[in-house]
C-alpha positions as a printed Julia matrix, in Angstrom:
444×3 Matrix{Float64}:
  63.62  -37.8    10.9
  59.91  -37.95    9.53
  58.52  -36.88   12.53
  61.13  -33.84   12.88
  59.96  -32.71    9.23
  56.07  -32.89   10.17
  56.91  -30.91   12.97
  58.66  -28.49   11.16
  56.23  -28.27    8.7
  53.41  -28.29   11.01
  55.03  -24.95   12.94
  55.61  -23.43    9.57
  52.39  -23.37    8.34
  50.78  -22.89   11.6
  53.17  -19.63   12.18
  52.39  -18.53    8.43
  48.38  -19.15    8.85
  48.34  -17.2    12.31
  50.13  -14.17   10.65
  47.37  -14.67    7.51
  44.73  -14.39   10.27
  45.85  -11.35   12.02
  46.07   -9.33    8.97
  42.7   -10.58    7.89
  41.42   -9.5    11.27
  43.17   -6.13   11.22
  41.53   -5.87    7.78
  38.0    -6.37    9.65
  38.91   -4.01   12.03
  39.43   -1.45    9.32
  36.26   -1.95    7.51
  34.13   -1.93   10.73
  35.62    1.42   11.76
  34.82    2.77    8.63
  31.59    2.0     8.46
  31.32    3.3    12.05
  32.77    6.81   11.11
  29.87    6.41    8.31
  27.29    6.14    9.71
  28.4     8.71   12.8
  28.55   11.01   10.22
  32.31   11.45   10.0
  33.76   14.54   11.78
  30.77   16.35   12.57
  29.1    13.19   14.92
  25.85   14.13   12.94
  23.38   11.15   13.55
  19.52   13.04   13.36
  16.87   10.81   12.01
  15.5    13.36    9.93
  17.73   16.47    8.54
  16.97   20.31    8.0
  15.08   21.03    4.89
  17.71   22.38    1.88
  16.73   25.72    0.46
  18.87   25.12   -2.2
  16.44   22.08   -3.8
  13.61   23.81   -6.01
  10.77   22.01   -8.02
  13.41   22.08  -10.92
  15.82   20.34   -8.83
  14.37   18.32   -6.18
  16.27   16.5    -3.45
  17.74   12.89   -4.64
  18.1    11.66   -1.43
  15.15   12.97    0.67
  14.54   11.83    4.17
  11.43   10.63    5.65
   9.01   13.6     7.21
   7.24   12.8    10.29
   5.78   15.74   10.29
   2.26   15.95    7.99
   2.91   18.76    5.42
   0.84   20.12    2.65
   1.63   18.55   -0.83
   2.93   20.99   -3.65
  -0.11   22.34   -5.3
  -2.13   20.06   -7.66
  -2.61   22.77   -9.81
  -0.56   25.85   -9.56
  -2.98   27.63  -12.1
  -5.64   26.41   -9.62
  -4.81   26.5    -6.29
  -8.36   26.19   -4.21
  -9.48   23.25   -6.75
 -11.39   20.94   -5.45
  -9.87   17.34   -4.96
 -12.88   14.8    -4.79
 -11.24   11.46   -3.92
  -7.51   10.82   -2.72
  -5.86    7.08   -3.28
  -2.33    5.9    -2.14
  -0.92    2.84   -3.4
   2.94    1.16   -2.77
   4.89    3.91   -2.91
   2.59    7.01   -5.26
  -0.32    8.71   -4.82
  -3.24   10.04   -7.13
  -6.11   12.05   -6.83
  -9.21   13.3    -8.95
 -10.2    16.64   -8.8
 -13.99   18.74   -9.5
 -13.43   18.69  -13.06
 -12.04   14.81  -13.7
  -9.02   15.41  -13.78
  -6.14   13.16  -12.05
  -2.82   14.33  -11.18
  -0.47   11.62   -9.7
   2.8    11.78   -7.78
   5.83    9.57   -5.92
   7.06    6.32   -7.49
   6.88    5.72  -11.67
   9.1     3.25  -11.91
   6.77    1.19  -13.75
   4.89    4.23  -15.02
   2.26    4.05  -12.98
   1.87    8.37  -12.54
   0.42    7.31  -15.96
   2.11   10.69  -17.42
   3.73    8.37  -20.23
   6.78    8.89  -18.58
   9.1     5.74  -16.32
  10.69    9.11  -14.44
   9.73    8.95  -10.2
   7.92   12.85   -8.97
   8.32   14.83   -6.5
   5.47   17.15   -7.47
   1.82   16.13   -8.65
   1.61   15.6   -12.38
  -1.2    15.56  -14.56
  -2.55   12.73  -16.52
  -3.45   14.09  -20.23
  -6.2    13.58  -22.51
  -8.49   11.59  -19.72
 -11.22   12.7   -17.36
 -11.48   10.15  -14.35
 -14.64   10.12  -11.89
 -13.07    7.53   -9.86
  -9.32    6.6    -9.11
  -7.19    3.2    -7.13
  -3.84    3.2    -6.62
  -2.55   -0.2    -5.79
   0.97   -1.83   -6.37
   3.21    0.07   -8.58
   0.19    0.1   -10.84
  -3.18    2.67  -11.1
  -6.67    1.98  -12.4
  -8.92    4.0   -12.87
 -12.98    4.72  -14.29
 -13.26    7.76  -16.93
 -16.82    9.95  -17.35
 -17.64    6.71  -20.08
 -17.74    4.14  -17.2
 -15.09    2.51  -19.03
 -11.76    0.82  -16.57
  -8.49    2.15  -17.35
  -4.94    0.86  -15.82
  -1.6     1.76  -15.86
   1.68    0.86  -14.4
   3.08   -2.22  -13.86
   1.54   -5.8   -15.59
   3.54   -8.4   -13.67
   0.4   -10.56  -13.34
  -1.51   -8.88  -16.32
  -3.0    -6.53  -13.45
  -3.54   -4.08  -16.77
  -5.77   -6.42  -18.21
  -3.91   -7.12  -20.83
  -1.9   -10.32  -22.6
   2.06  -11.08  -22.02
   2.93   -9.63  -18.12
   6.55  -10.96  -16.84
   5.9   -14.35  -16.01
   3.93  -14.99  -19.52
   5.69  -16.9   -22.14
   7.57  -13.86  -24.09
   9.65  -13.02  -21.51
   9.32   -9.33  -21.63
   7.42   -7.16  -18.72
   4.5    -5.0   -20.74
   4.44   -2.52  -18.23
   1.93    0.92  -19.08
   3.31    4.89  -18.41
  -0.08    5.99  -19.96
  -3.53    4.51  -19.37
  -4.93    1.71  -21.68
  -8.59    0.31  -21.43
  -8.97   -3.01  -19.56
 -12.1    -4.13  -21.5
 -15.39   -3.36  -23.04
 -17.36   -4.15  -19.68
 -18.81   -0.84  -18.14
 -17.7    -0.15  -14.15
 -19.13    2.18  -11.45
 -16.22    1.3    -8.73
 -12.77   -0.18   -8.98
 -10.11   -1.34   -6.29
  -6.63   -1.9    -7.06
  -4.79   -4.48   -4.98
  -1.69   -5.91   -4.62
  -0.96   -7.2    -8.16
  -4.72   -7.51   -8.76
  -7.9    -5.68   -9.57
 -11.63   -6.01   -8.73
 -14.44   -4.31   -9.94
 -18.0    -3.53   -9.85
 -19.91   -3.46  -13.17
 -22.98   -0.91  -13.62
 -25.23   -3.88  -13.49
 -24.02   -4.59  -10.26
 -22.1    -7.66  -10.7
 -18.25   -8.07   -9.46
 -15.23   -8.8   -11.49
 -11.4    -9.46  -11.18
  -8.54   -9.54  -12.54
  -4.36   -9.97  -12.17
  -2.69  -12.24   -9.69
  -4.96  -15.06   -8.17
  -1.8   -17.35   -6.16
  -4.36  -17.27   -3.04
  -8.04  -17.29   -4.46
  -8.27  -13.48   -4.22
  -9.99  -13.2    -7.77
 -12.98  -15.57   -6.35
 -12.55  -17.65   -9.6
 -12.56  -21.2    -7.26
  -9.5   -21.44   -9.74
  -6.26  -22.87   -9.44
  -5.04  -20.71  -12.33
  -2.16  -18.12  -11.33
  -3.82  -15.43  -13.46
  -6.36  -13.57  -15.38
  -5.54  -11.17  -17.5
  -9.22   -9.44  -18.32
 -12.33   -9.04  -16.06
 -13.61  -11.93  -14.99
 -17.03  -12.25  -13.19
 -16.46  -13.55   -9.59
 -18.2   -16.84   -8.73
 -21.04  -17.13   -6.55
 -21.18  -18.07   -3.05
 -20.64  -22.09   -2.27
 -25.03  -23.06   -2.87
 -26.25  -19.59   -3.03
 -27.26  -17.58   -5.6
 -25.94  -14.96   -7.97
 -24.64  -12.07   -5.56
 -25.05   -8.45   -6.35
 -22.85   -5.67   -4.91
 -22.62   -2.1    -4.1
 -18.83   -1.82   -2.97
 -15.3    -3.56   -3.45
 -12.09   -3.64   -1.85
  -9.07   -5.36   -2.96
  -6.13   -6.08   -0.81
  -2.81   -7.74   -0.5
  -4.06  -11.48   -0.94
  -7.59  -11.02    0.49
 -10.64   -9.25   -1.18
 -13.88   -8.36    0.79
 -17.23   -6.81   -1.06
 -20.8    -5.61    0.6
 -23.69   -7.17   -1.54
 -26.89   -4.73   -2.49
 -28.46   -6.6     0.58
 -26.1    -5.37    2.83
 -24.34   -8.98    3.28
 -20.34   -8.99    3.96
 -18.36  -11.35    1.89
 -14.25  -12.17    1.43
 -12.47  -14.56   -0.15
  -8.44  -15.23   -0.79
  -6.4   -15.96    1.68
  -7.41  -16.83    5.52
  -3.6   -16.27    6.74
  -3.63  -14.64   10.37
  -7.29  -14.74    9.86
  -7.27  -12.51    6.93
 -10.8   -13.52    5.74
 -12.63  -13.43    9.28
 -13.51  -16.88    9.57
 -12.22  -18.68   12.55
 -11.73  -21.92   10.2
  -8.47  -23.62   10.31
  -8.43  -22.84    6.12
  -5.69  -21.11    4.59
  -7.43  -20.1     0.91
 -10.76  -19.16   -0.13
 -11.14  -19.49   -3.73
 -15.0   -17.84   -3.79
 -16.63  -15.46   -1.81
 -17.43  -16.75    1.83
 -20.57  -15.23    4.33
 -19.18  -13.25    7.41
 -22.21  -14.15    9.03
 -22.09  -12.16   12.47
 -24.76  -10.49   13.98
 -23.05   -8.15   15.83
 -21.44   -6.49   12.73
 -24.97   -4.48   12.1
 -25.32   -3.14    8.78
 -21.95   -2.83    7.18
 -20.92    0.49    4.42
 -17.86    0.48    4.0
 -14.67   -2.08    3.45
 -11.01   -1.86    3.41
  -8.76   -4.89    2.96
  -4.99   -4.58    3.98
  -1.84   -6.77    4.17
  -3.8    -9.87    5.08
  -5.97   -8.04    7.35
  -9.77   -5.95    6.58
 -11.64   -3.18    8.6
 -15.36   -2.56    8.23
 -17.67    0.55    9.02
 -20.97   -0.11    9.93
 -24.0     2.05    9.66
 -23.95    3.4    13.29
 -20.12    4.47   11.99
 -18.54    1.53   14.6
 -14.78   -0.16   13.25
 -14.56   -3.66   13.0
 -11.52   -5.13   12.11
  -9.53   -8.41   12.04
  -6.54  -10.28   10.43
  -2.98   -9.85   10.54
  -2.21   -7.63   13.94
   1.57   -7.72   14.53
   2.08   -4.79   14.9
  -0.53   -3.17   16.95
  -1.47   -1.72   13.28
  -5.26   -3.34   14.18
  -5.17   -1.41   18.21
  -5.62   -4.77   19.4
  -4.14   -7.06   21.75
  -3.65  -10.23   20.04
  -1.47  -10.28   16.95
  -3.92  -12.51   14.88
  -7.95  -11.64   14.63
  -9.32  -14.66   13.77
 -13.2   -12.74   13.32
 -14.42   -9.37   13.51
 -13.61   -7.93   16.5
 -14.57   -3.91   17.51
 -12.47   -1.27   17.32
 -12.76    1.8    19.86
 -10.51    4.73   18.83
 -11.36    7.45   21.81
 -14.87    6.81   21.94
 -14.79    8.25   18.25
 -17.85    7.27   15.28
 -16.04    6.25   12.03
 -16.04    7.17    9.27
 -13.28    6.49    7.17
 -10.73    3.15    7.43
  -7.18    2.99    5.24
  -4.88   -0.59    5.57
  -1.64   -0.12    4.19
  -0.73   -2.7     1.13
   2.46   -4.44    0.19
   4.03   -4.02    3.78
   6.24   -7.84    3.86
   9.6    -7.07    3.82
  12.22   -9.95    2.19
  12.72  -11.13    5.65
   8.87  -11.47    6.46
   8.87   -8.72    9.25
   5.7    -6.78    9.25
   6.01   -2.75    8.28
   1.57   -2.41    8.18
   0.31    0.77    9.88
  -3.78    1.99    9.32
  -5.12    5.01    9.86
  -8.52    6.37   10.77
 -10.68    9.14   10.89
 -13.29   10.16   13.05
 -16.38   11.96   12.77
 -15.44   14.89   13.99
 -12.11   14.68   11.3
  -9.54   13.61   13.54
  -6.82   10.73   12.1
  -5.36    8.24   14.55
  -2.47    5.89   12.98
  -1.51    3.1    14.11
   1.15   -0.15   13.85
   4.43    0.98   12.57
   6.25    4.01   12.46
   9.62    3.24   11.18
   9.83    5.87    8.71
   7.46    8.21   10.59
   4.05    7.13    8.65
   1.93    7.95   12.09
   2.47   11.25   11.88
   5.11   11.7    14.73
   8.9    11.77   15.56
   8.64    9.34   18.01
   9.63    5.8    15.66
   8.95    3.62   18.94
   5.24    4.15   19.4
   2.27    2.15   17.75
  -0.17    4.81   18.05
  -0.57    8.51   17.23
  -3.36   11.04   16.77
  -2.79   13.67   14.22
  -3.57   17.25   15.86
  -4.16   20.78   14.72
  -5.51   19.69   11.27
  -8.73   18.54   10.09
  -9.28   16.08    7.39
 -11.69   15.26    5.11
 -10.34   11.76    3.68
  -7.38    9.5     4.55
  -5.45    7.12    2.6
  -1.95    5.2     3.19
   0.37    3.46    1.59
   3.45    1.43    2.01
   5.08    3.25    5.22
   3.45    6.51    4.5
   0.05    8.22    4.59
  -1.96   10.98    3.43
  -4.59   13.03    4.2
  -7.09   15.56    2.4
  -8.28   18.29    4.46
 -11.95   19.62    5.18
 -11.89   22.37    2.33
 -10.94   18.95    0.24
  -8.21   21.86   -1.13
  -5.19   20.4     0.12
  -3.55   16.54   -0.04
  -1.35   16.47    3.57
   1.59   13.6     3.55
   4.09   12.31    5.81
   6.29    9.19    6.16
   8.75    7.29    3.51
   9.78    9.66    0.75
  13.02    8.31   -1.1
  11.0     8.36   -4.52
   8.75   12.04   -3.8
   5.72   10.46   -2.25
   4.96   13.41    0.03
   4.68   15.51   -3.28
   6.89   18.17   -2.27
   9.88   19.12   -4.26
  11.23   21.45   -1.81
């Protein structure tokens, strides 16, 4: 009789768990269908990557949902009063751009979620804005944040202060608890600048006597502090080389986790961190906490430095690339997806002269989204690495490599999966790529 009852019991709740699993499967079914008629675009079976421009979206009323543009398009104008302005420097950071024009001043545009337009507003643009009341000779857009030197020689920053980037107290991991993020620019210190680089969530500097400073996050050595301190929140004068003496430089680039600088002597130096050979030492080292030699001969004299997502490019003075880091995504033109030194770059048999590494370009998951551009001598941009949301310039999202024809440029700068260029009459900003919070600057 016991067994009969288990049996019956055992049938009953098997029948009763069976039907509980179809209609739990039939719910499944449901939901995937419905996600599939999504994402086909219901009735109409519309699946384009990009869709046709709406005429009905005017700078009053720009588009909420914009798609990504492949296709490189002038910028709204930075100054509709002012149309043939000239723009004298262009920098992208995470997700906005800024630029300074003839007369100082800097108009911004894209992301402000942390305020970092610097137009003392937290609202995103689609169009350039201006920053009031300053005049700016020199301008780096980094991480959600902006710094920037005014006609004084006196370091301004704006934006966001997770690691006190701004140079100032109380940033979101600091004991109060609050984020002090910035929508208008504040002064970082007292210390007079002639060049500035904004990084990651970090900032380094070069003081008019020549000396270099940083400030922000330092979780990989990339203030050069030979610190184990997470952050400094003012300048904060970058140690000397292991035995060697006081080091004097003439230019500055911050990156993701790794900062490189050119001494007055025309030495190379990085420090931060060595992952996927981000400081261009073949040493099996992951930090450098002070700045380290990159003592090849080959490298000539070098003039210019970019650091990137744990990756840096160098031009030298016959206007040859050398690059070498993180390469997993072609975004290098090189074979090997780690560059453990300096290796040469040859774009088309092209000189030089001008290098741009995107920042900020990890995803969650880890998977690489870093693209680089270049530009030639005779003011051609190639792209390279990925082109998920179109940030090399073409339609094609499969290729690693594009050249950007029909326009000439005068300056190039990218940032996290777009890019932008300024042309020859230095008249006109050109964008394309990612632009769900306006970073192409067009409103239309």
């Amino acid at each position: 009789m016991y067994v009969q009852m288990v049996k019956v019991i055992n049938v009953y709740y098997f029948k009763k768990i069976k039907v509980y699993g179809i209609f739990v499967m039939k719910l499944i079914f449901l939901f995937l269908s419905l996600i599939f008629l999504i994402s086909c675009g219901g009735e109409s079976g519309e699946s384009n990557t990009y869709k046709e421009e709406d005429t009905s979206i005017t700078p009053d009323n720009p588009d909420p949902n914009p798609d990504p543009n492949p296709d490189p398009v002038p910028i709204d104008p930075i100054n509709p009063d002012n149309p043939q302005i000239k723009i004298i420097q262009l920098s992208s950071g995470n997700n906005h751009s800024c630029v300074v024009t003839e007369n100082n001043d800097v108009y911004c545009w894209g992301g402000n979620e942390f305020g970092q337009l610097g137009n003392g507003s937290f609202e995103n643009s689609f169009v350039p804005v201006l920053i009031e009341n300053f005049k700016f000779k020199q301008i780096s857009s980094g991480n959600k944040f902006t710094c920037g030197i005014d006609t004084d020689d006196e370091a301004y920053c704006w934006g966001s202060n997770s690691y006190r980037q701004l140079g100032k107290e109380c940033g979101i991991i600091q004991t109060c608890g609050l984020e002090t993020n910035e929508n208008s620019p504040i002064k970082v210190s007292n210390i007079k600048f002639r060049q500035i680089s904004s990084g990651d969530d970090y900032v380094c500097a070069i003081s008019v006597d020549d000396l270099a400073y940083c400030w922000g996050r330092n979780t990989k050595g990339e203030l050069g502090q030979n610190s184990d301190d997470f952050f400094f929140s003012s300048p904060t004068k970058v140690r000397d080389p292991v035995l060697g003496a006081v080091v004097y430089y003439k230019n500055i680039n911050a990156g993701s986790f790794q900062t490189c600088a050119i001494s007055l002597d025309n030495q190379l130096y990085c420090w931060g961190s060595n992952k996927k050979g981000g400081i261009g030492q073949n040493l099996n080292l992951d930090n450098f906490d002070r700045p380290t030699l990159l003592d090849f001969d080959y490298l000539d004299t070098p003039e210019k430095i970019v650091s990137g997502t744990l990756s840096a490019c160098m031009i030298n003075n016959s206007q040859q690339l050398f690059c070498w880091g993180n390469n997993d995504v072609n975004e290098l033109y090189l074979s090997t997806p780690s560059i453990l030194e300096p290796q040469i770059i040859e774009i088309e048999n092209q000189n030089i002269q001008e290098v741009a590494l995107s920042l900020g370009s990890q995803n969650i998951l880890g998977d690489n989204r870093s693209h680089s551009c270049a530009l030639s001598s005779s003011n051609v941009i190639y792209c390279f690495g990925s082109n998920n949301f179109g940030q090399l310039g073409t339609r094609n999202l499969t290729v690693n490599r594009n050249e950007i024809k029909d326009i000439l440029f005068s300056d190039i700068s990218v940032g996290y999966q777009f890019s932008c260029g300024l042309n020859v009459d230095q008249t006109q900003v050109i964008c394309w790529g990612l632009n769900d919070v306006g970073q192409l600057g067009r409103a239309r």
